[in-house]
C-alpha positions, 0 to 999 in steps of 0.5 A, a space after each residue: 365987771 360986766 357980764 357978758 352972754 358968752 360968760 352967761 352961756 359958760 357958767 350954764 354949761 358948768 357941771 356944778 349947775 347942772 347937777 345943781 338943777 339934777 338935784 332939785 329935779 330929784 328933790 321935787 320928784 320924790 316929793 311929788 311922789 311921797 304926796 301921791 302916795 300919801 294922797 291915796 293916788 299909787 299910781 299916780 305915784 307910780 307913773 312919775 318920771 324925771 326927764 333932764 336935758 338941755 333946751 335947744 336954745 332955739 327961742 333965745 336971740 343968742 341960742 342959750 341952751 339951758 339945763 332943765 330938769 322935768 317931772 312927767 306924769 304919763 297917765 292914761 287919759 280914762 285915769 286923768 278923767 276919773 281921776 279929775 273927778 274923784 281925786 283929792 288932790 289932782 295931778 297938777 296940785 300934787 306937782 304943784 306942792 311938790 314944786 313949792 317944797 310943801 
């Protein structure tokens, strides 16, 4: 059996795959903020965020629209620069851990 875009694009919009991809998204979230926490930065903590969707497929040659789900830290940019400084563990290395489930 060859697979086919149309099968492809299908099995994207299953809603197992989506809360497949929901609860990673979630998994990582509270791992990300458990870090922060842990690492002394509440407020960074504090300022995470789960957005979820869909890509608009735009890019794509055949317009797959994928589920996504992404971890937002909306901080101030005075917070990010003295936190850049001064931070044990920056934004990015405590998304990053997250990601990589440590």
């Amino acid at each position: 059996m060859k697979i086919t875009q149309k099968t492809y694009d299908q099995a994207l919009e299953a809603p197992s795959v989506r809360a497949a991809v929901d609860r990673r998204a979630r998994a990582v979230l509270l791992a990300a903020k458990t870090a922060a926490y842990a690492a002394g930065r509440g407020h960074m903590g504090d300022a995470l965020r789960l957005e979820s969707g869909r890509r608009s497929g735009a890019k794509t040659s055949h317009g797959g629209r994928r589920p996504y789900g992404r971890i937002i830290a909306e901080l101030p940019d005075e917070q990010q620069e003295e936190d850049s400084r001064s931070a044990k563990l920056s934004r990015t290395k405590i998304l990053r851990r997250a990601a990589r489930g440590r």
